[in-house]
VEXFI-901765 format. One record per residue (C-alpha): residue in one letter; x, y, z. Coordinates in nm, 3 decimals. Example, Ala and Ser with C-alpha at 12.3 -4.5 7.8 and 13.67 -1.06 7.14 Angstrom:
BEGIN
<'a',<1.230,-0.450,0.780>>;
<'s',<1.367,-0.106,0.714>>;
# end
This chain:
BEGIN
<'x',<-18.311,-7.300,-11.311>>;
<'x',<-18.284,-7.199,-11.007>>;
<'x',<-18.501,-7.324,-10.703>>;
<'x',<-18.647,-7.198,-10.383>>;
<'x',<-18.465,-7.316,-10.081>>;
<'x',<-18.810,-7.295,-9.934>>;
<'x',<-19.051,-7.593,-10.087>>;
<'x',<-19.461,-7.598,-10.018>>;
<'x',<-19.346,-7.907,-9.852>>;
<'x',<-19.092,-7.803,-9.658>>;
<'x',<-19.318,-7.479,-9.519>>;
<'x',<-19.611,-7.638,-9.442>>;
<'x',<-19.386,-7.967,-9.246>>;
<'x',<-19.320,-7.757,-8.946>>;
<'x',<-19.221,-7.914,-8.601>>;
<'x',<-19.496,-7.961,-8.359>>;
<'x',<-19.427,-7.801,-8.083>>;
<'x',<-19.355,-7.519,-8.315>>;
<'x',<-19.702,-7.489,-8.399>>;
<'x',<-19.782,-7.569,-8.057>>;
<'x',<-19.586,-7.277,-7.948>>;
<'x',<-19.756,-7.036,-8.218>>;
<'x',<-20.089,-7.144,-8.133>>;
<'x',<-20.042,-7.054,-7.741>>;
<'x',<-19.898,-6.755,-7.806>>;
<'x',<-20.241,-6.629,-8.097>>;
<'x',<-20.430,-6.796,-7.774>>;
<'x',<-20.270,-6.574,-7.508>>;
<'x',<-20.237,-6.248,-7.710>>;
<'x',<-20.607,-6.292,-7.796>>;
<'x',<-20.679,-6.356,-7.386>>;
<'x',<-20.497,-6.027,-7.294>>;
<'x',<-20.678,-5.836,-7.587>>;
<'x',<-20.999,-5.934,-7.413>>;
<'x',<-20.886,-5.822,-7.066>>;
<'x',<-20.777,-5.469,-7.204>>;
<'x',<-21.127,-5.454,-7.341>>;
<'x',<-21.270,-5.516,-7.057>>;
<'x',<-21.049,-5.290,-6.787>>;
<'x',<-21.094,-4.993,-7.042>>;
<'x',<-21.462,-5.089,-7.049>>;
<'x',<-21.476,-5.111,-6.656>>;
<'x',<-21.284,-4.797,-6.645>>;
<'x',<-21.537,-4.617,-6.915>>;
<'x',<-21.866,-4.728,-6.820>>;
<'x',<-21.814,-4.647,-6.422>>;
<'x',<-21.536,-4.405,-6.381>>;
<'x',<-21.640,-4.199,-6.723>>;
<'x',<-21.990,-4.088,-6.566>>;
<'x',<-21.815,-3.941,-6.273>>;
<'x',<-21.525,-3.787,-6.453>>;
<'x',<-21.786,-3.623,-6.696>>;
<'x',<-22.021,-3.493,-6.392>>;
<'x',<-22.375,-3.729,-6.487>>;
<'x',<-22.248,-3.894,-6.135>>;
<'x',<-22.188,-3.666,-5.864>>;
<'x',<-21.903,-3.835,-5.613>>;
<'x',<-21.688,-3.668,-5.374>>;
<'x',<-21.308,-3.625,-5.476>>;
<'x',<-21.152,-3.445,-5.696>>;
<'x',<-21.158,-3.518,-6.061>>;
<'x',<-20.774,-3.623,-6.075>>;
<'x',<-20.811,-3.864,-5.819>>;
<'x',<-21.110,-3.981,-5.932>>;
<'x',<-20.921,-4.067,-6.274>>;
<'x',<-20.637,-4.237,-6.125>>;
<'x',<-20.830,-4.406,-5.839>>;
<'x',<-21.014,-4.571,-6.161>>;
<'x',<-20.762,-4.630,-6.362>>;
<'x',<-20.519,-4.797,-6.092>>;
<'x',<-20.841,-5.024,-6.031>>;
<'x',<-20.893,-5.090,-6.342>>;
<'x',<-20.585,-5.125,-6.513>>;
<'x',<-20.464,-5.462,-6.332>>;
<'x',<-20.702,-5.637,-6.506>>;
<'x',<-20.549,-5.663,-6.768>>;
<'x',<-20.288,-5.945,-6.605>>;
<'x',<-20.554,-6.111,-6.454>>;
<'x',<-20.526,-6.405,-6.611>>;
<'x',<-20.159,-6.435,-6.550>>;
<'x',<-20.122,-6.298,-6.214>>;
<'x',<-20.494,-6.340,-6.069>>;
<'x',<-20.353,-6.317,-5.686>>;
<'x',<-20.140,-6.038,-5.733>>;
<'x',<-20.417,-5.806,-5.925>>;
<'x',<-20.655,-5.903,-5.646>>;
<'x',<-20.414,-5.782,-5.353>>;
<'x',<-20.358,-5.451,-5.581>>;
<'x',<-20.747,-5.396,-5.656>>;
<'x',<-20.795,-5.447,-5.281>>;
<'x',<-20.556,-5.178,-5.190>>;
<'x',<-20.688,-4.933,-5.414>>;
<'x',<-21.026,-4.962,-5.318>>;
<'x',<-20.934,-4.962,-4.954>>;
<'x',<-20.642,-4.654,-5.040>>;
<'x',<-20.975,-4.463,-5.200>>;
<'x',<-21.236,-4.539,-4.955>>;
<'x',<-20.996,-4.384,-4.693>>;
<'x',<-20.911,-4.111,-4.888>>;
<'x',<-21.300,-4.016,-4.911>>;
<'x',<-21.271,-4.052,-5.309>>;
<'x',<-21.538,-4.199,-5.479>>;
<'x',<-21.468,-4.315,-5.875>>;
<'x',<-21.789,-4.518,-5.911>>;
<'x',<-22.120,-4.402,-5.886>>;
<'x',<-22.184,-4.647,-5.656>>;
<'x',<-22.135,-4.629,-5.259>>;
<'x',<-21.787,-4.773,-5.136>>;
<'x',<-21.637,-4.744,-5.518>>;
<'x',<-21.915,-5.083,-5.655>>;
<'x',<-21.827,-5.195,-5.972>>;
<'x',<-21.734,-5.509,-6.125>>;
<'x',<-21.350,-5.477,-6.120>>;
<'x',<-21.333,-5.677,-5.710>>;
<'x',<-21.605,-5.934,-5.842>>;
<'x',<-21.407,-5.991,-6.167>>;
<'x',<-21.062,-6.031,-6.000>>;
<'x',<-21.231,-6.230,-5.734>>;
<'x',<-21.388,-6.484,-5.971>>;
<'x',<-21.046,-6.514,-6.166>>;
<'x',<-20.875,-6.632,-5.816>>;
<'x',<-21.193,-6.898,-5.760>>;
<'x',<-21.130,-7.008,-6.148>>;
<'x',<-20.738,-7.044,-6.142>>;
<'x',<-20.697,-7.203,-5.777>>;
<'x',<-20.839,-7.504,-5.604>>;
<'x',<-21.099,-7.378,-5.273>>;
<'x',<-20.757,-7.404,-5.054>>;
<'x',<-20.589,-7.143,-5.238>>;
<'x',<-20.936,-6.945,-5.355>>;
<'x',<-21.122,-6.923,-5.067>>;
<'x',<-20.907,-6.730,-4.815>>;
<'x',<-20.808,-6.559,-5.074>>;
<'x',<-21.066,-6.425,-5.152>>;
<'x',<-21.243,-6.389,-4.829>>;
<'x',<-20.923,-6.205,-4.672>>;
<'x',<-20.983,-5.905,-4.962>>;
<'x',<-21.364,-5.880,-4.934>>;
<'x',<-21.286,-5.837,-4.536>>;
<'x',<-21.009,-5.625,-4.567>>;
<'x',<-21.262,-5.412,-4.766>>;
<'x',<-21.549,-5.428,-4.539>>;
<'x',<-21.299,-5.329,-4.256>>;
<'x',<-21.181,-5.061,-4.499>>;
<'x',<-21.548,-4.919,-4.532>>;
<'x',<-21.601,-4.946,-4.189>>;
<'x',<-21.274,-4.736,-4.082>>;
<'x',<-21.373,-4.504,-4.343>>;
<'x',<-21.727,-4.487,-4.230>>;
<'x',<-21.617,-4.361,-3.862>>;
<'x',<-21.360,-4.132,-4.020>>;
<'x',<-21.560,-3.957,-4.298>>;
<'x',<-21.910,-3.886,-4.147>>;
<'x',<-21.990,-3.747,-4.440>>;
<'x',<-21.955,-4.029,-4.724>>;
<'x',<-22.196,-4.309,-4.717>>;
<'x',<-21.978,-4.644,-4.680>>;
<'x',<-22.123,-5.052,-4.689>>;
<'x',<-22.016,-5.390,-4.712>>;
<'x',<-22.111,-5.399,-5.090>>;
<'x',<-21.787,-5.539,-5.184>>;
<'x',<-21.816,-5.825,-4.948>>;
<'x',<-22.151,-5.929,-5.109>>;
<'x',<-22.011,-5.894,-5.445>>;
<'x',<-21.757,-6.116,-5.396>>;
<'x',<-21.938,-6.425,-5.257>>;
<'x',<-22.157,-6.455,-5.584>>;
<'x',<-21.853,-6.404,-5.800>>;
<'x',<-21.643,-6.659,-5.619>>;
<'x',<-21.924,-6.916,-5.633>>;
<'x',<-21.978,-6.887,-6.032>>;
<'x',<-21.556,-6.927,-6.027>>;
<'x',<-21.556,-7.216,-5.855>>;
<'x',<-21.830,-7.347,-6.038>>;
<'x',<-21.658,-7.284,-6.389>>;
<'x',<-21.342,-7.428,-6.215>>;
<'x',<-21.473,-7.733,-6.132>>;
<'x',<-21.673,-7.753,-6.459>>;
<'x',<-21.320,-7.684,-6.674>>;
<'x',<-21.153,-7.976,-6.447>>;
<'x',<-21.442,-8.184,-6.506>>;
<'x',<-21.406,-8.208,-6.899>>;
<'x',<-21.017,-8.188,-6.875>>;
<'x',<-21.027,-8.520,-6.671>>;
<'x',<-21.315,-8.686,-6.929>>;
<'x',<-21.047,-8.578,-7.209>>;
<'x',<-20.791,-8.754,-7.066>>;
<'x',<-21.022,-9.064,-6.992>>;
<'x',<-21.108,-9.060,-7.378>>;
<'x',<-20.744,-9.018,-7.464>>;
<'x',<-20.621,-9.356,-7.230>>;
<'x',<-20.931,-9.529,-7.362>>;
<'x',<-20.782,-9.446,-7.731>>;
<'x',<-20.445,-9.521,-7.627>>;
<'x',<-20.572,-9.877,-7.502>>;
<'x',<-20.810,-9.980,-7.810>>;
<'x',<-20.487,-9.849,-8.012>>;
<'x',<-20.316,-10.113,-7.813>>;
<'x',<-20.552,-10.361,-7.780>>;
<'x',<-20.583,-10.326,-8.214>>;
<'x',<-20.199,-10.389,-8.200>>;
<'x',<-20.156,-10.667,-7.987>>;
<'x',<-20.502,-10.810,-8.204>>;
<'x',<-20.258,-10.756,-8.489>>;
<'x',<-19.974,-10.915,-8.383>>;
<'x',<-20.160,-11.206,-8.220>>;
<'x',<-20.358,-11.294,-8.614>>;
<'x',<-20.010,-11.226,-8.770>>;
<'x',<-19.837,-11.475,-8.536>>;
<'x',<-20.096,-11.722,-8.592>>;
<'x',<-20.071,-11.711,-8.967>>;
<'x',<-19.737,-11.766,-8.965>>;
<'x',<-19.698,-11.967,-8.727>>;
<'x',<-19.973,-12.158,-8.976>>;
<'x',<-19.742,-12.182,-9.262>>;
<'x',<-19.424,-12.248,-9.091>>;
<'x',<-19.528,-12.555,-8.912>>;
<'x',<-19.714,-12.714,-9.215>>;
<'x',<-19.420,-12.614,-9.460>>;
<'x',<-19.152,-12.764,-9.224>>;
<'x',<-19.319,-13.028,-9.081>>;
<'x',<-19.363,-13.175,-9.491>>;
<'x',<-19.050,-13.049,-9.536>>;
<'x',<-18.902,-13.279,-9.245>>;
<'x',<-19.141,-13.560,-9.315>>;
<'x',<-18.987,-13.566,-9.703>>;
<'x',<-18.665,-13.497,-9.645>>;
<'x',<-18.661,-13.776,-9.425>>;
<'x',<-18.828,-14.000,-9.747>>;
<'x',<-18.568,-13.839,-9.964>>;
<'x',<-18.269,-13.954,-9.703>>;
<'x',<-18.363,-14.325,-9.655>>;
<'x',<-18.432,-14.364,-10.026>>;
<'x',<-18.203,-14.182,-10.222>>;
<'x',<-17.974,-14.531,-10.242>>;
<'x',<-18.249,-14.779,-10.330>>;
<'x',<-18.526,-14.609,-10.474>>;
<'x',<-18.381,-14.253,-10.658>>;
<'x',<-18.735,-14.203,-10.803>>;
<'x',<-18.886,-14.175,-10.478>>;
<'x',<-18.661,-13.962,-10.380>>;
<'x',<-18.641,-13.747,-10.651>>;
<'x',<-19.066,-13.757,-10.553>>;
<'x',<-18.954,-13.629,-10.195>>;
<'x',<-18.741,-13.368,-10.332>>;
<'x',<-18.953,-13.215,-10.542>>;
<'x',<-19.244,-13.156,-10.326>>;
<'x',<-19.006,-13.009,-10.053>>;
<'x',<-18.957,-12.781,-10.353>>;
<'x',<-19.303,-12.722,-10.411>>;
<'x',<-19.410,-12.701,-10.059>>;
<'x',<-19.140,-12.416,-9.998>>;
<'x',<-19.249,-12.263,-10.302>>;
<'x',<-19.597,-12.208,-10.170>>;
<'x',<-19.473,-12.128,-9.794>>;
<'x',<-19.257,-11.808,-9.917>>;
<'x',<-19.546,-11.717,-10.125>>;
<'x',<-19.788,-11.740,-9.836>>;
<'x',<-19.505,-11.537,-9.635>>;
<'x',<-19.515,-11.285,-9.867>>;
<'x',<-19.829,-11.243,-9.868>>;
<'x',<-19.847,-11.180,-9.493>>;
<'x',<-19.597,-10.927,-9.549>>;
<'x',<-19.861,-10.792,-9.789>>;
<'x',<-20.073,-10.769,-9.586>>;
<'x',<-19.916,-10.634,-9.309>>;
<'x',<-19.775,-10.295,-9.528>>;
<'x',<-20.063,-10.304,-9.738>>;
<'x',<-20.217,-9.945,-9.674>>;
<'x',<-20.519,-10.042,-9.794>>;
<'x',<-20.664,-10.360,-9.729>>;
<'x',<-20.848,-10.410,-10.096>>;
<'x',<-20.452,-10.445,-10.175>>;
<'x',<-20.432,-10.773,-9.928>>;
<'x',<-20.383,-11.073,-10.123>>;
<'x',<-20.672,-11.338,-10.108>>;
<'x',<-20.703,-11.540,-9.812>>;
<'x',<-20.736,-11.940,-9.887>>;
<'x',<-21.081,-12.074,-9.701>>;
<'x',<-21.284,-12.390,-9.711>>;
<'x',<-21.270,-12.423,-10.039>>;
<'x',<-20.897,-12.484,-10.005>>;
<'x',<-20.939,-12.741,-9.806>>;
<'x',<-20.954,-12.982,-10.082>>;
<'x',<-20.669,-12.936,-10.269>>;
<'x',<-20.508,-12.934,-9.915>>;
<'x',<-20.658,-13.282,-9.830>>;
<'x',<-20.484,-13.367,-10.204>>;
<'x',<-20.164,-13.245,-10.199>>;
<'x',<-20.087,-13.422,-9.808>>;
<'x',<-20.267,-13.729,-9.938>>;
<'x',<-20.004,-13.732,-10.229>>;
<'x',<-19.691,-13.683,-10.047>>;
<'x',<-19.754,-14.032,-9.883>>;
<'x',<-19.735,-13.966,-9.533>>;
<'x',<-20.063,-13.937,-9.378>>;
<'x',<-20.429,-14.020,-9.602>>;
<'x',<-20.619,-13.749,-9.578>>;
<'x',<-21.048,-13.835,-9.607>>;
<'x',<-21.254,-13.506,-9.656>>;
<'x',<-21.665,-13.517,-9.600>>;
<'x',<-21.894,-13.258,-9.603>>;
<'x',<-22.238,-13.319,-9.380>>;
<'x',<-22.539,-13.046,-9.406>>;
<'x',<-22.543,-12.764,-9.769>>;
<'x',<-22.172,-12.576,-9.815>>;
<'x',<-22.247,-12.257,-9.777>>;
<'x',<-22.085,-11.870,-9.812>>;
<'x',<-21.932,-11.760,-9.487>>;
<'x',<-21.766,-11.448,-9.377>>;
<'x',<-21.399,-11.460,-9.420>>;
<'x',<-21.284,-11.410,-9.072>>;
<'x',<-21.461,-11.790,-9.043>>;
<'x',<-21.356,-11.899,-9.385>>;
<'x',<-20.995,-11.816,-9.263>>;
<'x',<-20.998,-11.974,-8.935>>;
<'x',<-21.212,-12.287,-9.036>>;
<'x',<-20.889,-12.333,-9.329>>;
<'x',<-20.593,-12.253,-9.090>>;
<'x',<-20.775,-12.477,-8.785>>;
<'x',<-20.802,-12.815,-9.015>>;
<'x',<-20.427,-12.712,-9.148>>;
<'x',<-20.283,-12.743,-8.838>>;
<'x',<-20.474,-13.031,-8.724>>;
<'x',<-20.403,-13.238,-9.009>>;
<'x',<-20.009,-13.112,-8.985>>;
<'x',<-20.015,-13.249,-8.631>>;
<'x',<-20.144,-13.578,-8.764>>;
<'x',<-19.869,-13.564,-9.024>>;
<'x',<-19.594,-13.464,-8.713>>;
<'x',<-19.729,-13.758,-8.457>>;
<'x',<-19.884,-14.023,-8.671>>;
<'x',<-19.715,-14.087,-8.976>>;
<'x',<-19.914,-14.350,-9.210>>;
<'x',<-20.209,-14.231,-9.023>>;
<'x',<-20.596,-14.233,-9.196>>;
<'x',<-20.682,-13.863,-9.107>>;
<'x',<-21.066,-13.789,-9.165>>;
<'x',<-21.199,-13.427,-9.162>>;
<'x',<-21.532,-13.397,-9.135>>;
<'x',<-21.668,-13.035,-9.181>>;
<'x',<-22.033,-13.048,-9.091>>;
<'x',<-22.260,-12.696,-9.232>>;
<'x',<-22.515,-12.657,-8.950>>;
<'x',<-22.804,-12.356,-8.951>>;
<'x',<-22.616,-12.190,-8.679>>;
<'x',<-22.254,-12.249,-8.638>>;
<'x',<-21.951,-12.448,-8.861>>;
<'x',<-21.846,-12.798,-8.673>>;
<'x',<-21.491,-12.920,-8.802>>;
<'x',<-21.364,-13.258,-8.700>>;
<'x',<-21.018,-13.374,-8.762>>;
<'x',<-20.975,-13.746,-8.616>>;
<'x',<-20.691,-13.970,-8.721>>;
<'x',<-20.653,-14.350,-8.680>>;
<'x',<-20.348,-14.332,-8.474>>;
<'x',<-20.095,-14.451,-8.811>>;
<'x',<-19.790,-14.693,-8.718>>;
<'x',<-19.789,-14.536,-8.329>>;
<'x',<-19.980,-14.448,-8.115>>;
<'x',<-20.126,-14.088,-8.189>>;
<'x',<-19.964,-13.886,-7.920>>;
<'x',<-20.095,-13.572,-7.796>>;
<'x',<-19.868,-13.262,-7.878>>;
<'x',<-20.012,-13.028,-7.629>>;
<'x',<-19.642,-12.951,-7.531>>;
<'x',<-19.458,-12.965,-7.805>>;
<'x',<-19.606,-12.611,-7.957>>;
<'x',<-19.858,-12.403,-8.036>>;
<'x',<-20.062,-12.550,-8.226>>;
<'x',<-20.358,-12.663,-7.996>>;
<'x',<-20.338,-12.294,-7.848>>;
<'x',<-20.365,-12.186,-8.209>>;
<'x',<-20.694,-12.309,-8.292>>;
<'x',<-20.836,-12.247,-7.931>>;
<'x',<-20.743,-11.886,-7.991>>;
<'x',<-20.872,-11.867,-8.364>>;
<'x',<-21.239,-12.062,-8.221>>;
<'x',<-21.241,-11.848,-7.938>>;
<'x',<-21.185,-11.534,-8.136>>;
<'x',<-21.491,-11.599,-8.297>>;
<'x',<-21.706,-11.680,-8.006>>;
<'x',<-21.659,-12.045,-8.040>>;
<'x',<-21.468,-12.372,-7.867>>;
<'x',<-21.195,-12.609,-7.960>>;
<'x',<-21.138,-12.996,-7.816>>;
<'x',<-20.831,-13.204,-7.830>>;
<'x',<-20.786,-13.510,-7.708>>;
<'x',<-20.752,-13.920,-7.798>>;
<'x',<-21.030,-14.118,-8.012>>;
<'x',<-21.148,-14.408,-7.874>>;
<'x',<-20.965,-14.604,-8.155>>;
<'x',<-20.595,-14.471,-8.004>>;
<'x',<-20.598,-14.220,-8.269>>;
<'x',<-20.649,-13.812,-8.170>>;
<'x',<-20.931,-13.600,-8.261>>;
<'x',<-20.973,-13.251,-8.273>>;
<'x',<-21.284,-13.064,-8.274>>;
<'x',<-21.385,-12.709,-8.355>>;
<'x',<-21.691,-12.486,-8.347>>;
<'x',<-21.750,-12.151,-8.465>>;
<'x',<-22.092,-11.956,-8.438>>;
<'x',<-22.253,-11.787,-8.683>>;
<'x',<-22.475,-11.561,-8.467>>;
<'x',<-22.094,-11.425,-8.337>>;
<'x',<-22.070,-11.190,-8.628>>;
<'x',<-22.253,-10.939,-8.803>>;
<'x',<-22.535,-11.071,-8.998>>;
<'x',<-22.535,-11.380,-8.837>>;
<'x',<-22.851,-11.619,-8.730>>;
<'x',<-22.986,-11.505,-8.436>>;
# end
């Protein structure tokens, strides 16, 4: 079999600025189709009823057909050269005017070719450029008809041009400033989409960090806790060790699977694909499994009726007691922690306080992110988070998360 060297895919995968390129080029050819209409419609509609007698001008019929035509014809650059075809319109209505031929039916050669060159000067330039300009070739005319006027007696001559022009640059300028106008609002809207795409990153990042930062410090922390156990035991008491050893095994176990599932999560396309999220009804097997390792009791109470909350507070109300009870299980070993998560009408109240264990409870503000953690995660959500010492030595931290922050939430 043989195959294309040219695939569907392949064909239809073409390089930007190739299409880019394509598309300007179907835009310009398109522009200059329009201007060629419209000189050989200028051209036609005003030169063609002198040419063909309805208008009797002065001149003869050859110059009247290439008075028009040189008029009209530069039109069809316009758009590319605007003040070049205005200086050669101007010269060959000034050229005819003294040459006594009239190619219009109109007095000093009126027609729409000056106002239409005029207005594409006032829509391509800024007033600095546009307006002398344009007011140099509407006086150059007027100074044209007047010379004429003294020289040929016989052919009526005005400033008609002049007072073309004045309308035709204002409704330029106008269109100008309109066409500058949206181009700056589209470039607002872009830089306001390039910051929420930003803003959505850093978001990302910022929840990402915080989740692991989650499981890292309450995997290691048991992890240094036990291996400690393991090390000071492993000569006297082999089955406590072996204890030790085995939930370091577990508790790594269940950090690489959490890991993993952040890495789900964070190529997962879609996000019905995300694994499941633990929430407050984690926390008891959490309370359990730090209870059983032996370093820290951990004492969970509900006050007010459990209830069904959004996930972004089910999350934050798991991860916040998580780390609070890992910094219990960092700084007060043999500590009594008590987490107390209290179900109000309008917001979710968690209380982690500890007893202060065999030293003094010591605040770990500095020694990492914890406490900035679940200030972050409470502010997030519109809430607050305390941290500080219990009035039995120990170290309490408290946490509050509205409901009437989220969609659906009491008012």
């Amino acid at each position: 079999m043989v195959l294309s060297s040219q695939s569907p895919t392949a064909e239809h995968a073409r390089e930007p600025w190739l299409v880019r390129t394509e598309t300007r080029l179907g835009t310009e050819r398109a522009a200059m189709l329009v201007d060629l209409v419209i000189a050989i419609g200028c051209f036609a509609v005003f030169t063609g009823p002198v040419l063909s007698g309805v208008a009797d001008r002065h001149g003869s019929p050859a110059a009247q057909a290439v008075f028009g035509a040189l008029a009209a014809a530069p039109l069809i650059l316009r758009r590319n050269r605007p003040i070049a075809v205005l200086v050669c319109v101007t010269v060959v209505l000034v050229a005819a005017v003294l040459a006594g031929v009239q190619f219009t039916p109109f007095v000093s050669d009126a027609g729409p070719v000056f106002p239409i060159a005029v207005y594409t000067v006032a829509v391509r330039y800024r007033r600095s450029v546009s307006v002398p300009v344009s007011g140099a070739a509407a006086l150059i005319t007027a100074i044209g008809s007047a010379v004429a006027l003294a020289t040929n007696s016989g052919i009526d001559q005005d400033a008609v041009q002049l007072l073309l022009a004045v309308p035709a640059w204002l409704i330029g300028d106008a269109t100008r400033g309109r066409r500058e106008f949206q181009r700056q609002v589209g470039e607002q809207e872009r830089r306001w989409e390039d910051e929420r795409q930003q803003r959505r990153r850093a978001e990302d990042r910022l929840r990402l960090s915080r989740d692991v930062h989650d499981i890292v410090s309450h995997s290691l922390s048991m992890i240094a806790v036990r291996s400690g156990i393991a090390r000071l035991t492993f000569d006297d008491n082999p089955d406590e060790a072996r204890r030790a050893l085995g939930t370091i095994e577990a508790g790594s176990r269940e950090a690489l699977a959490d890991l993993r599932g952040v890495l789900r999560d964070i190529r997962s396309v879609d996000s019905r694909q995300a694994p499941p999220a633990p929430g407050l009804a984690e926390l008891s097997a959490l309370a359990a499994q730090i209870s059983d390792d032996g370093v820290v009791s951990v004492i969970l109470t509900e006050e007010g009726v459990p209830r069904s909350y959004p996930p972004a507070i089910d999350l934050s109300g798991y991860r916040i007691v998580q780390e609070a009870v890992t910094n219990v299980v960092k700084h007060a070993p043999g500590a009594t922690a008590t987490v107390v998560i209290s179900h109000r009408a309008s917001e979710l109240v968690l209380t982690v306080a500890d007893d202060g264990g065999r030293e003094a409870a010591k605040s770990p503000g500095g020694a990492g992110l914890g406490l900035a953690g679940i200030g972050e995660r409470a502010e997030l959500l519109g809430g607050d988070a305390t941290a500080g010492r219990g009035p039995d030595g120990g170290f309490t931290v408290r946490a509050r998360l509205p409901l009437s922050a989220l969609p659906g939430g009491p008012e």
